[in-house]
N, C-alpha and C positions, 0 to 999 in steps of 0.2 A: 527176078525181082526178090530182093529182101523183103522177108516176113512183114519186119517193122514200117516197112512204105506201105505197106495193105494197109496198115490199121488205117481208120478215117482220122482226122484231125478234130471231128466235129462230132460229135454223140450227145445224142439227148438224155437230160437226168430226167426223173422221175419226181414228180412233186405230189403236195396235198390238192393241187389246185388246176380242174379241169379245162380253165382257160388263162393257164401260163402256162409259154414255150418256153423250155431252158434247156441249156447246151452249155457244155463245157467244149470250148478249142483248145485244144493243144499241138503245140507243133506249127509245121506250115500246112497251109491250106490251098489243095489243089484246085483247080477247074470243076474235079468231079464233085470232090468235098462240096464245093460253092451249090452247083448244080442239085446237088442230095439236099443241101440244106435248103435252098429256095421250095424245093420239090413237100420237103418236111412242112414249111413252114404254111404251103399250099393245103395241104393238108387239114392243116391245122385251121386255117382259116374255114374254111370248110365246116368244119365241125362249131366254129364259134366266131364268129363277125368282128367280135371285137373280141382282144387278146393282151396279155401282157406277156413283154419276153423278160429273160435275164439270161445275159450269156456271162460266162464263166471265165477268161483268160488264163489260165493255169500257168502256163510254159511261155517265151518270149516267141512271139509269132510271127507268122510274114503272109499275106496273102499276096497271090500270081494274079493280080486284077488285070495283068496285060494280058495273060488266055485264059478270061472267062469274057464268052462272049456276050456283045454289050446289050444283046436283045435280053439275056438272062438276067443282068445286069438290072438293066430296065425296068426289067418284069418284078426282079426281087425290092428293086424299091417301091415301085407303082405301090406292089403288095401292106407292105410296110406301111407306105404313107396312106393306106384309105384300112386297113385292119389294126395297126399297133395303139395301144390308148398309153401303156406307160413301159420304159423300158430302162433295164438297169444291167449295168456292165460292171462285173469285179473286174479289177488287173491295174495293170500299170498305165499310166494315162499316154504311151509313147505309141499305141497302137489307134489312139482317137486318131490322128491327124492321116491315117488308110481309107478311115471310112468316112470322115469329111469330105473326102475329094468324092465319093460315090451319092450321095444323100444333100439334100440342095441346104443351103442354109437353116435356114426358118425349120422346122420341125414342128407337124401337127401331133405330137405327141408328145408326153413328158419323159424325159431322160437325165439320167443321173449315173454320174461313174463313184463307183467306191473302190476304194484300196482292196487290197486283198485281205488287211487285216481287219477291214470292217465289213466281210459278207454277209455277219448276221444282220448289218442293217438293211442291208439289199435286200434280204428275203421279208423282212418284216414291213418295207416298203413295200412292198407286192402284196403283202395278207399271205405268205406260203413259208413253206417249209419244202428241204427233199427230203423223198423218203425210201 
């Protein structure tokens, strides 16, 4: 295996804010990637019932949703849909229409995509900074 396949796709930043999850993706995102990330985000709820995410888009991406298995699947939405209160995604908007097919229409949570050139309004929508 090449070094650069190790890395994860998915890394968590560091914020002001003890109940916001943030992640930067980069790259493609494998099964495992998926699976750490659901695992993270278990986590997190854990710690704080209700939560706000911001994921980061950095690189053009691709996620393998055809092997991550659909109980994981499942499990990472359920999650989402009874713990997320507000969630905001930098990037290109070409990567919405992956995670549309996974996440039922209607969303009990508020969501907003910003460009990449507008991240400081994503964090200021949240009340956070990284740090």
């Amino acid at each position: 295996m090449k070094f650069l396949e190790a890395v994860p796709a998915i890394r968590r930043l560091d914020t002001n804010r003890d109940a916001l999850f943030a992640i930067d993706v980069v790259g493609d995102v494998s099964p495992a990637d998926a699976e750490n990330l659901f695992g993270l985000l278990e986590a997190a709820y854990a710690l704080h019932p209700r939560i706000d995410v911001l994921v980061r888009l950095t690189d053009e991406e691709s996620v393998d949703w055809a092997n991550i298995a659909q109980d994981t699947l499942k499990q990472g939405v359920a999650g989402a849909m009874e713990h997320v209160v507000r969630c905001a995604a930098i990037g290109e908007p070409g990567w919405a229409s992956l995670v549309a097919g996974v996440f039922p229409k209607t969303l009990p949570f508020e969501f907003r995509r910003f460009d990449v050139d507008d991240e400081e309004a994503a964090w200021q929508w949240l009340g956070a900074r990284p740090t």
